[in-house]
KEVEX-276921 format. One record per residue (C-alpha): residue in three letters; x, y, z. Coordinates in nm, 3 decimals. Last residue first. Layout:
// KEVEX-276921
<'ala',<X,Y,Z>>
...
//
This chain:
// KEVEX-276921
<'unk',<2.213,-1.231,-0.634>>
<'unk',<1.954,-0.972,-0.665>>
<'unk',<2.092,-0.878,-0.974>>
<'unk',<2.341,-1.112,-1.145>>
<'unk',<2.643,-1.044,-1.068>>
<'unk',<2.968,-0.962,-1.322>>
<'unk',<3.315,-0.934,-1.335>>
<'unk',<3.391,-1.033,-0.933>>
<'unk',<3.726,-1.032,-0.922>>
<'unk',<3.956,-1.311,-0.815>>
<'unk',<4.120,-1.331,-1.120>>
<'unk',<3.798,-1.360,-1.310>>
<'unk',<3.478,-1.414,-1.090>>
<'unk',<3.139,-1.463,-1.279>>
<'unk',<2.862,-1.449,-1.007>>
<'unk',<2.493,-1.565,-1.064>>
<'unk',<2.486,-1.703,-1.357>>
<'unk',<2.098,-1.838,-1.464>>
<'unk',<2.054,-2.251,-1.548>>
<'unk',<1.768,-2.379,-1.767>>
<'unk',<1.604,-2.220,-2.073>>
<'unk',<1.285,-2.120,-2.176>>
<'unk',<1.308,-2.027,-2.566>>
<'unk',<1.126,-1.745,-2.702>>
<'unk',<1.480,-1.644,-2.925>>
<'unk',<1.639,-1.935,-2.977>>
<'unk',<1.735,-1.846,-3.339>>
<'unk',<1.972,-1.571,-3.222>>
<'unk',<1.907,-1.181,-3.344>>
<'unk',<1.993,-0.895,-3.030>>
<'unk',<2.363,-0.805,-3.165>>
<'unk',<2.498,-0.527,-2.940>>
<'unk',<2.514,-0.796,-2.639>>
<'unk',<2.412,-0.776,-2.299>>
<'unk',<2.089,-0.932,-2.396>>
<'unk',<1.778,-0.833,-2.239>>
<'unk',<1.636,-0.723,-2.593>>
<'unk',<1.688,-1.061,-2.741>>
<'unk',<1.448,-1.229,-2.469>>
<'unk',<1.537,-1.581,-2.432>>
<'unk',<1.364,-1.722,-2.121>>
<'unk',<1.468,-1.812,-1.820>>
<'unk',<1.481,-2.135,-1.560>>
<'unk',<1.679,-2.117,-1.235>>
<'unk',<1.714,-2.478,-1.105>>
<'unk',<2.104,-2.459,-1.234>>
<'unk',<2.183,-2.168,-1.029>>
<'unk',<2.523,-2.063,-1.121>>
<'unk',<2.854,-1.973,-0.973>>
<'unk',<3.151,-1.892,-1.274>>
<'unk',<3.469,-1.905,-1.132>>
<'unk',<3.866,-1.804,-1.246>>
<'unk',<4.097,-1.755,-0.963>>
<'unk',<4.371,-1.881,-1.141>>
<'unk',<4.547,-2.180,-1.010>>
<'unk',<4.728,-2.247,-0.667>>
<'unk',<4.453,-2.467,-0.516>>
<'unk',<4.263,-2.615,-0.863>>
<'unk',<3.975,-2.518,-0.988>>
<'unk',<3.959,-2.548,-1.376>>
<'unk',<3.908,-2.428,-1.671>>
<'unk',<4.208,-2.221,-1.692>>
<'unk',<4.551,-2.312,-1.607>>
<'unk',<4.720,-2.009,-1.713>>
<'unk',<4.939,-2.166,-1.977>>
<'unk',<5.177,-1.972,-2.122>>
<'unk',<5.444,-2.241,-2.122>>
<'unk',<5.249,-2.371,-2.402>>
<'unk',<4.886,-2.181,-2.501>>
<'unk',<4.799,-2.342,-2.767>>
<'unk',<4.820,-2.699,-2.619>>
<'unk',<4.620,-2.487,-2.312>>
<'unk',<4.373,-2.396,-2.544>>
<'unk',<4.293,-2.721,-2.699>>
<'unk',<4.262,-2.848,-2.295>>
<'unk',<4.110,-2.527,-2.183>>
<'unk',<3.815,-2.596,-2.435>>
<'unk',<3.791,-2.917,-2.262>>
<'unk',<3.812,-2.848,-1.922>>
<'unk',<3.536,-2.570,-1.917>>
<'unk',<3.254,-2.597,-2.152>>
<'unk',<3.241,-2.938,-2.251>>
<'unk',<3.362,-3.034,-1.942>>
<'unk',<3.037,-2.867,-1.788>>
<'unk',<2.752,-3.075,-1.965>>
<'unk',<2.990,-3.390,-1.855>>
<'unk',<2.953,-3.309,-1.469>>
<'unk',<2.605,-3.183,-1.526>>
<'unk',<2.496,-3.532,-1.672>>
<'unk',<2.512,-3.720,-2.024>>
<'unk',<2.109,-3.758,-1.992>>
<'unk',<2.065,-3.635,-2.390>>
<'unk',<1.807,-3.388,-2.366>>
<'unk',<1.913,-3.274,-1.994>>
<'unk',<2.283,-3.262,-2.097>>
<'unk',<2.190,-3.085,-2.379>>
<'unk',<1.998,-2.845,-2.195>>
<'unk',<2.255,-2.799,-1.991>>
<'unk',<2.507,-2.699,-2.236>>
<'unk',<2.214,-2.491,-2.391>>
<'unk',<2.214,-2.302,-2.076>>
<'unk',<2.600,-2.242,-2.036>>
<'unk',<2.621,-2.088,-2.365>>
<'unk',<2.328,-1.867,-2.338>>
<'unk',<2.462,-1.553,-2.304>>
<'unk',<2.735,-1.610,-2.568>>
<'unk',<2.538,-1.694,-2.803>>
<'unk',<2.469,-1.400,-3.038>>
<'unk',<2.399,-1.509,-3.442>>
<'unk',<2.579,-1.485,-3.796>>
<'unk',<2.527,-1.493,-4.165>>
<'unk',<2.468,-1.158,-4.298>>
<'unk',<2.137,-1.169,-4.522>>
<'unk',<2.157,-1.185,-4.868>>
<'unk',<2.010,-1.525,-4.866>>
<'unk',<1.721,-1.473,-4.601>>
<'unk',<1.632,-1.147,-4.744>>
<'unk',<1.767,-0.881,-4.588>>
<'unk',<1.654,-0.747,-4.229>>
<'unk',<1.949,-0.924,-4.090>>
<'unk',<2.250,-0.655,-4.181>>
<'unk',<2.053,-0.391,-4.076>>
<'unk',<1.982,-0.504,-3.760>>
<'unk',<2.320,-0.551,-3.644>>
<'unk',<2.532,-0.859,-3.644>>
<'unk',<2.689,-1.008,-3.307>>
<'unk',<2.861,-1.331,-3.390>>
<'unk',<2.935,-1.541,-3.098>>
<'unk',<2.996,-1.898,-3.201>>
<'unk',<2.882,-2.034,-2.881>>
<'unk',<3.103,-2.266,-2.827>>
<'unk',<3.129,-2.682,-2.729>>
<'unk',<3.433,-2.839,-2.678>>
<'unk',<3.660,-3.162,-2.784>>
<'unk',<3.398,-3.365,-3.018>>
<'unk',<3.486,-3.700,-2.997>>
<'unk',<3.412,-3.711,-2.689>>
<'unk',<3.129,-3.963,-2.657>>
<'unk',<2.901,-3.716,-2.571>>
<'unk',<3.009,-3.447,-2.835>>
<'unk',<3.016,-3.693,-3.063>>
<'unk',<2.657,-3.826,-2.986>>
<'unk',<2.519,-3.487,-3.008>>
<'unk',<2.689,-3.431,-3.303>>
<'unk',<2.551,-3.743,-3.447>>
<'unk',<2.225,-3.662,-3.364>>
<'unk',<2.219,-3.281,-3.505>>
<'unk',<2.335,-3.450,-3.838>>
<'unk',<2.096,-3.721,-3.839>>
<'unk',<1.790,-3.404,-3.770>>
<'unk',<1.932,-3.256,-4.056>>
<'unk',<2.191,-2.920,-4.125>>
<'unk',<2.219,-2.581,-3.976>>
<'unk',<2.465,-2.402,-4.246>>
<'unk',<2.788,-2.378,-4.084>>
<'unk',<2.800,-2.060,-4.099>>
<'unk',<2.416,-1.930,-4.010>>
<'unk',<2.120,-1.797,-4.156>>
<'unk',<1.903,-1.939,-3.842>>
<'unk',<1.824,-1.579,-3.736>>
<'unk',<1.747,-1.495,-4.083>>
<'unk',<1.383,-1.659,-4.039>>
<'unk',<1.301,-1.753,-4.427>>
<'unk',<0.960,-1.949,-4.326>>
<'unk',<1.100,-2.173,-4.101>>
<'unk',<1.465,-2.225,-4.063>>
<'unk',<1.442,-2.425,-3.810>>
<'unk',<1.364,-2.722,-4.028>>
<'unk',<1.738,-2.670,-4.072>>
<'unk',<1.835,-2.871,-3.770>>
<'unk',<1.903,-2.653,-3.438>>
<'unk',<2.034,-2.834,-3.107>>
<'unk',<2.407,-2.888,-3.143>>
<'unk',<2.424,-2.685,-3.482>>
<'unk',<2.363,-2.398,-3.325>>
<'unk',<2.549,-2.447,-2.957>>
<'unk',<2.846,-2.451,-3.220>>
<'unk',<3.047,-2.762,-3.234>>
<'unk',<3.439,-2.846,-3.124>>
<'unk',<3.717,-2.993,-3.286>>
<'unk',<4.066,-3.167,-3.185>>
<'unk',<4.338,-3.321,-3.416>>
<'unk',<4.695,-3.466,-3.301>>
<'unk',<4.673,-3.779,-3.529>>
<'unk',<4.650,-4.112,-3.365>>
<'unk',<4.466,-4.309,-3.599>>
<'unk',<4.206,-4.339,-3.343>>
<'unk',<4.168,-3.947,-3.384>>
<'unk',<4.143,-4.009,-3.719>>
<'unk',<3.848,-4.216,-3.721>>
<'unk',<3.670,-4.022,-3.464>>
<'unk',<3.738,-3.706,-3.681>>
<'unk',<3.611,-3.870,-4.024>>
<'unk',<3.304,-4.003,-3.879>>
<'unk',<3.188,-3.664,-3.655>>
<'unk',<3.218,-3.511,-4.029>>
<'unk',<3.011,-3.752,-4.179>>
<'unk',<2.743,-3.673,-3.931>>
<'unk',<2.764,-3.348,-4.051>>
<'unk',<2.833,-3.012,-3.869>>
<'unk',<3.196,-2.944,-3.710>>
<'unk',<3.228,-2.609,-3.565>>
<'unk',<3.637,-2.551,-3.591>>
<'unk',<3.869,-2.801,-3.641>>
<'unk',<4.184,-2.776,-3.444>>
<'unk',<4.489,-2.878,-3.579>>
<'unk',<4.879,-2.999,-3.431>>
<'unk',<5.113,-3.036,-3.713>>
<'unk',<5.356,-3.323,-3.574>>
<'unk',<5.440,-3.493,-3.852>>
<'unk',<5.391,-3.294,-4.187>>
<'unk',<5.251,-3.589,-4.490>>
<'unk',<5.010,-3.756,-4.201>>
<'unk',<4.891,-3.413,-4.101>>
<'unk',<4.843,-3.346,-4.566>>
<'unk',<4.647,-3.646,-4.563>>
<'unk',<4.421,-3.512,-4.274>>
<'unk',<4.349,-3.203,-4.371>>
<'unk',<4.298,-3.314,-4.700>>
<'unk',<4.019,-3.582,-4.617>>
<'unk',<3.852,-3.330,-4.379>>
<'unk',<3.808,-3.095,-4.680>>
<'unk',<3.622,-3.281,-4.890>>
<'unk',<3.443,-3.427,-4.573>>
<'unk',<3.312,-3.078,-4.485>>
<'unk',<3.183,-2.907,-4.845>>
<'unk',<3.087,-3.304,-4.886>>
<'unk',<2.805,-3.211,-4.653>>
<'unk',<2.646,-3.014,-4.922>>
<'unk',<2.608,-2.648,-4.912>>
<'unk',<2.277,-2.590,-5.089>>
<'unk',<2.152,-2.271,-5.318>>
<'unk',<1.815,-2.186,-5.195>>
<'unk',<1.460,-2.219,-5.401>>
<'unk',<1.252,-2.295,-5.057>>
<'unk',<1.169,-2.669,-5.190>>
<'unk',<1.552,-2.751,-5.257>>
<'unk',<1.639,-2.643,-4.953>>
<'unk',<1.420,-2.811,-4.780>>
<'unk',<1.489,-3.144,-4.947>>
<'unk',<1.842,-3.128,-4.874>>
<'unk',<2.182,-2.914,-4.954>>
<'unk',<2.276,-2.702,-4.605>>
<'unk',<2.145,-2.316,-4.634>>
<'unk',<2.339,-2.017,-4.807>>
<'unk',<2.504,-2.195,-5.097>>
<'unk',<2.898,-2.116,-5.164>>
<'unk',<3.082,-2.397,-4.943>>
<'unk',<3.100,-2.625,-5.285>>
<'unk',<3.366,-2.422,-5.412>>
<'unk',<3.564,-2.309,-5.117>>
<'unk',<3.541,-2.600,-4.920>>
<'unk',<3.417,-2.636,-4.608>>
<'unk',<3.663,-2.755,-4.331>>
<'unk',<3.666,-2.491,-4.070>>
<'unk',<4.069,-2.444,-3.940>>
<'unk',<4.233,-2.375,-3.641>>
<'unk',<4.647,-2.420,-3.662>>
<'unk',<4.850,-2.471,-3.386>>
<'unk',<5.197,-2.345,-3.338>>
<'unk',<5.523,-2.566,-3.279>>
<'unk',<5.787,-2.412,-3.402>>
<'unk',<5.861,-2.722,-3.675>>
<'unk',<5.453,-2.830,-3.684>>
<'unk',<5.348,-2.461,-3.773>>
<'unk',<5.581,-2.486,-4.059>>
<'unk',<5.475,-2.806,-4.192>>
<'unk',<5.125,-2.718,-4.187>>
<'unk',<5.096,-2.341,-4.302>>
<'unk',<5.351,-2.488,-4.597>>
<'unk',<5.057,-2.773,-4.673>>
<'unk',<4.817,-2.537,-4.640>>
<'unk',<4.959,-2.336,-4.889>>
<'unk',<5.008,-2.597,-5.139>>
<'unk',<4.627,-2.711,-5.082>>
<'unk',<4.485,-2.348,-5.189>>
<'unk',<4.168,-2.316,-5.121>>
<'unk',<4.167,-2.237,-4.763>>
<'unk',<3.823,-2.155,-4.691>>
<'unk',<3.754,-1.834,-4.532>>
<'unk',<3.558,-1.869,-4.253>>
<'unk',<3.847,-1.783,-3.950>>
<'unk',<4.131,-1.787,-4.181>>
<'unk',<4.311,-1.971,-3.827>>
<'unk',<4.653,-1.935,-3.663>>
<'unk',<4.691,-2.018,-3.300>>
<'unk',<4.784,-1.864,-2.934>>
<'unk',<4.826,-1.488,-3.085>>
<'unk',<4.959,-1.273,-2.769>>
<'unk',<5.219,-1.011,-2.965>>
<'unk',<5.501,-1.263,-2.967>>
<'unk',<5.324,-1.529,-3.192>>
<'unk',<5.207,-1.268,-3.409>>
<'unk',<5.586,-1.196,-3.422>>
<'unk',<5.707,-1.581,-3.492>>
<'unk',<5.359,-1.609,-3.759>>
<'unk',<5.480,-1.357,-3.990>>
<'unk',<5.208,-1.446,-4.220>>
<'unk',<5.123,-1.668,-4.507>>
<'unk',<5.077,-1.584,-4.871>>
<'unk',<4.798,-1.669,-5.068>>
<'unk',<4.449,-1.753,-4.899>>
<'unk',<4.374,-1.405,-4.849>>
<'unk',<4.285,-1.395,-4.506>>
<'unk',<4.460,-1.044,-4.494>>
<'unk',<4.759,-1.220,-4.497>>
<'unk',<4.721,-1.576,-4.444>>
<'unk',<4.715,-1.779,-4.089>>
<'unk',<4.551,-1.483,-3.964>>
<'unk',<4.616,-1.457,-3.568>>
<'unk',<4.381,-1.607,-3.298>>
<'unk',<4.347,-1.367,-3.031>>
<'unk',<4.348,-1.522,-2.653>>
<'unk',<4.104,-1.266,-2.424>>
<'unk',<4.091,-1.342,-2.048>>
<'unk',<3.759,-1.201,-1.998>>
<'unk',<3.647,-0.832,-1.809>>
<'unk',<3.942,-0.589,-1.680>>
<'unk',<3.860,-0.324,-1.954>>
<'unk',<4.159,-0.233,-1.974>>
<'unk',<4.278,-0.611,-2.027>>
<'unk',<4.082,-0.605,-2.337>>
<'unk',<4.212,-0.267,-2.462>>
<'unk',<4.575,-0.381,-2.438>>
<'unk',<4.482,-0.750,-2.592>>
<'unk',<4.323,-0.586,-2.894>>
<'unk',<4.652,-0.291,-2.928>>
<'unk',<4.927,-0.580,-2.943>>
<'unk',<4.665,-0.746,-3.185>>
<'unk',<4.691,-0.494,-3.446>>
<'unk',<5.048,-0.399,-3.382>>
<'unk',<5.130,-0.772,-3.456>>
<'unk',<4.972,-0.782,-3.774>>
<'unk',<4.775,-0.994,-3.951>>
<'unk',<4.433,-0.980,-3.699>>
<'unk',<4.249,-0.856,-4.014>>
<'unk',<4.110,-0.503,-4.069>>
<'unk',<3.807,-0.466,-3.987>>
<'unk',<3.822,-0.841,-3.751>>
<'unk',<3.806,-1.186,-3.908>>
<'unk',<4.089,-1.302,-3.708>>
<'unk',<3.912,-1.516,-3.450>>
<'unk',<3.824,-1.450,-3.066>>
<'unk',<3.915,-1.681,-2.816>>
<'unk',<3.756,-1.663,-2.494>>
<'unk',<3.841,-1.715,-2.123>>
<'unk',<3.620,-1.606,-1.807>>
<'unk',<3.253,-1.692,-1.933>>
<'unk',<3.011,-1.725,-1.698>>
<'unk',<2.698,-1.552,-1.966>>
<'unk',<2.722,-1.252,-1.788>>
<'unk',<3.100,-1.243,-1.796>>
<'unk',<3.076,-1.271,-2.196>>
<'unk',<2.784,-1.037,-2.257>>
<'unk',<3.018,-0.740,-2.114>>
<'unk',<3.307,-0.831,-2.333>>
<'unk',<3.037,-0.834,-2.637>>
<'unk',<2.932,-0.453,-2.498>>
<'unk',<3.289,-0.341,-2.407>>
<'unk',<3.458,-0.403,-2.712>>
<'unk',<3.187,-0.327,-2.959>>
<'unk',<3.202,0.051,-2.844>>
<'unk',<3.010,0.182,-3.142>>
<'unk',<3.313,0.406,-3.246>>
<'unk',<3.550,0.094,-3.190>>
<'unk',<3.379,-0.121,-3.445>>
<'unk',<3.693,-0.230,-3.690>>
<'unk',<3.945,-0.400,-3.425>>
<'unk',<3.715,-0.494,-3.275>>
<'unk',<3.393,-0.720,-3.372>>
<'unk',<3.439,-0.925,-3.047>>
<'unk',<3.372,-1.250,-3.195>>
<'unk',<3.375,-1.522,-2.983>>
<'unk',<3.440,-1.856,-3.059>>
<'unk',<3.666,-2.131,-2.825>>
<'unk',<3.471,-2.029,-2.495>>
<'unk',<3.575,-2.101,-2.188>>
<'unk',<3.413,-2.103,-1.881>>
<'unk',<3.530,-2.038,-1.530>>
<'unk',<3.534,-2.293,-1.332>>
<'unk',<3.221,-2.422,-1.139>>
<'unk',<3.055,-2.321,-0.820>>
<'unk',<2.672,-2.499,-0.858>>
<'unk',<2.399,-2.284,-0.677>>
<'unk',<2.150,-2.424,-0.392>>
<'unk',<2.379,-2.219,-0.126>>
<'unk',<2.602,-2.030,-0.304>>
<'unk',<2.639,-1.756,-0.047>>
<'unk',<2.917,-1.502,-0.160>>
<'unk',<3.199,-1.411,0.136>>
<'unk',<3.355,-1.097,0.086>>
<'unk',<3.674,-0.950,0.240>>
<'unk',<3.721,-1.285,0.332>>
<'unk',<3.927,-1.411,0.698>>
<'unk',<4.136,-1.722,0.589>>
<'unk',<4.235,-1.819,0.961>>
<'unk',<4.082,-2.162,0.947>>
<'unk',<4.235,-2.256,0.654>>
<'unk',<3.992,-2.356,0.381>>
<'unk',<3.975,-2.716,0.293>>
<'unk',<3.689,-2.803,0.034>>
<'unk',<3.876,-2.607,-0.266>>
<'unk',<4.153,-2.378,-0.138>>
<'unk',<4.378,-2.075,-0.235>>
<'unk',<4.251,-1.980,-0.630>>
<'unk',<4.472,-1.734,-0.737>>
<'unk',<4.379,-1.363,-0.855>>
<'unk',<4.536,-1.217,-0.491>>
<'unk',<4.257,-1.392,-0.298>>
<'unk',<4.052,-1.688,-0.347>>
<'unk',<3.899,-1.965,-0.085>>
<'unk',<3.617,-2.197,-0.204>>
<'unk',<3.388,-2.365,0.031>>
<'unk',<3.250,-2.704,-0.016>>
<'unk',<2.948,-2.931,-0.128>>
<'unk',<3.080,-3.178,-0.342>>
<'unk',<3.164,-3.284,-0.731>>
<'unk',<3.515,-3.334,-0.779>>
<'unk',<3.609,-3.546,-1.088>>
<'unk',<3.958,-3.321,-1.085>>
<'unk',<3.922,-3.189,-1.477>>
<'unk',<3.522,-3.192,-1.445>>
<'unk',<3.542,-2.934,-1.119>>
<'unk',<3.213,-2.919,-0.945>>
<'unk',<3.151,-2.716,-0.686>>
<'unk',<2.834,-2.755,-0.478>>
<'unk',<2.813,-2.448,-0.324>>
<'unk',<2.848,-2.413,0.069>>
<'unk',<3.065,-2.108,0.056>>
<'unk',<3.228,-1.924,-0.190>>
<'unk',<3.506,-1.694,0.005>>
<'unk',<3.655,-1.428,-0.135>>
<'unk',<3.989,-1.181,-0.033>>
<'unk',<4.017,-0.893,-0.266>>
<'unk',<4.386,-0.813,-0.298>>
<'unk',<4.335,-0.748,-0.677>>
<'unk',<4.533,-0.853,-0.982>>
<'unk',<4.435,-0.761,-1.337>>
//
């Protein structure tokens, strides 16, 4: 992916949550590394120099959940669109789970993902590998060669893991080499209903998942750390209050645990639901206005690592179902960086905090992942990658699912006026994407 395009950003104000640096300055890149923040030689002459006057110049952004759909949707070109809706919604880095047609279980499998990603010269793609084969739950996989191929971590993407035993052997021998392992904690019995247990539920006649489907499982995961020293986990879309508990508690305790929190659960409650709308049938189930507070708070307070979109393109056919029979799922890529900023505009953290979430501390889990692989994304720094995302945060738009880059047009904030447009998204020095007129 390297390039001997020379750029120069000027007179943004770049912001860089991993440094604290928040100024107007010019930003140097050339050769896919990032050569200067504020002090560009004098002799740097740019092959293209973008005006970000009024803009923000930020890292690239990383997102922690993004389904590509391929392997398993090559024919309709999956690939390209959802990679597409990724640099047009500033992000440069993504991780996409194992839940593919077939499963990411086999080295061939994601030796041939990461070859047509980098074809396509879009995101930085990081494959999570199946923790069990075929997701099964049963036996584990060869997790030294899936390793090799490019996997950074191990997940069953939303399969729950009910057997303990196993996840105790996942645990203890992903703490001896040293992999991570990305889990959901719902459990397999009580994660079965379609919308989260509660009054509404009750009153529209659908089968609950209660919040114990989280702490149930929270509890285990974090007896069975303390049993296998060193196991490193990430938990993936937190969604109770409860939930926010448990982590903050254990993280005191010391154990190595991260999380994150879908941009749905962050802002949506199930009163958004409405009237059967399967744009809000999602995994986790949205949950109450406490719940949606609590997260907020976490996420604020940083007990909640990252925020991401939980990208899940699904096609028309699949949503025009009846609300319980339809596929769960919604697109968010695109609007990742705006409902970071709306939540920093709802909840007055500030832009500097609104973009950690989305930058620096997705990199950090991924980076942990990542070991001597680490590309130093999400952030600028002279000598890193030349990975930027330049956005105009006074830009406001609004949510039209047919203007989305992506193949699946159904999210629940469709109509919504949002802040913050990307202008540029530059991976490896490249510009990936531009908005027009930009």
């Amino acid at each position: 992916m390297k390039t001997q395009t020379k750029l120069l950003i000027k007179g943004g104000r770049v912001i860089d949550p991993a440094s604290g640096l928040d100024e107007i300055a010019d930003v140097a890149l050339a050769d896919g590394v990032l050569l200067a923040v504020e002090n560009v030689a004098r002799d740097f002459v740019p092959t293209r120099t973008i005006d970000a006057t009024g803009c923000v110049v930020a890292p690239g952004l990383v997102d922690l959940a993004l389904r590509l759909r391929e392997p398993g949707h090559e024919h309709e070109r999956m690939l390209e669109s959802e990679m597409a809706a990724a640099v047009a919604g500033g992000v440069t880095s993504l991780v996409c789970p194992p839940d593919t047609d077939p499963v990411l279980d086999e080295a061939g499998l994601v030796e041939m993902l990461r070859y047509r990603a980098e074809k396509l010269r879009q995101a930085r793609v990081y494959p999570l590998g199946a923790l069990t084969r075929n997701l099964a739950g049963e036996v584990l996989t060869e997790m030294l060669q899936l390793t090799e191929a490019g996997c950074v971590a191990f997940s069953q993407a939303e399969v729950p893991l009910a057997n303990t035993q196993v996840m105790q052997r996942a645990f203890q021998y992903a703490s001896t080499f040293g992999y991570a392992i990305w889990l959901r904690p719902q459990d397999f019995f009580l994660g079965q209903g379609v919308a989260a247990s509660g009054a509404l539920a009750t009153r529209m006649g659908l089968a609950g998942v209660p919040v114990a489907a989280e702490t149930i499982v929270l509890h285990t995961i974090f007896e069975l750390m303390k049993a296998t020293s060193g196991a490193r986990v990430h938990l993936c879309r937190l969604s109770s209050a409860a939930g926010v508990a448990l982590v903050r508690q254990a993280k005191l305790e010391g154990l190595n645990v991260t999380c994150d929190v879908s941009i749905n659960s962050l802002h949506l409650t199930d009163a958004d639901i409405g009237y059967f709308d399967s744009r809000s049938r999602l995994n986790p189930p949205l949950r109450q206005q406490r719940d949606r507070d609590a997260l907020r708070a976490g996420l604020a307070d940083g007990t909640i690592d990252a925020l991401v979109s939980d990208h899940t393109p699904v096609d028309e056919d699949a949503k025009a179902l009846p609300f319980a029979e339809s596929e769960a799922g919604a697109s968010g890529v695109e609007l990742l960086l705006s409902l970071a900023l709306k939540w920093s505009a709802d909840s007055g953290v500030g832009l500097a905090r609104a973009l950690d979430v989305i930058t620096r501390g997705p990199a950090s889990v991924l980076g942990a992942s990542l070991g001597k692989r680490q590309d130093r994304v999400g952030r600028l720094v002279a000598g890193g990658v030349a990975d930027v995302c330049v956005f105009d945060p006074q830009a406001a738009w609004k949510v039209e699912p047919c203007a989305l880059r992506s193949q699946g047009k159904h999210t629940p904030f469709s109509g919504y006026e949002l802040p913050g447009r990307v202008r540029f998204t530059i991976v490896d020095g490249r510009v990936a994407f531009e908005a027009s007129g930009a």
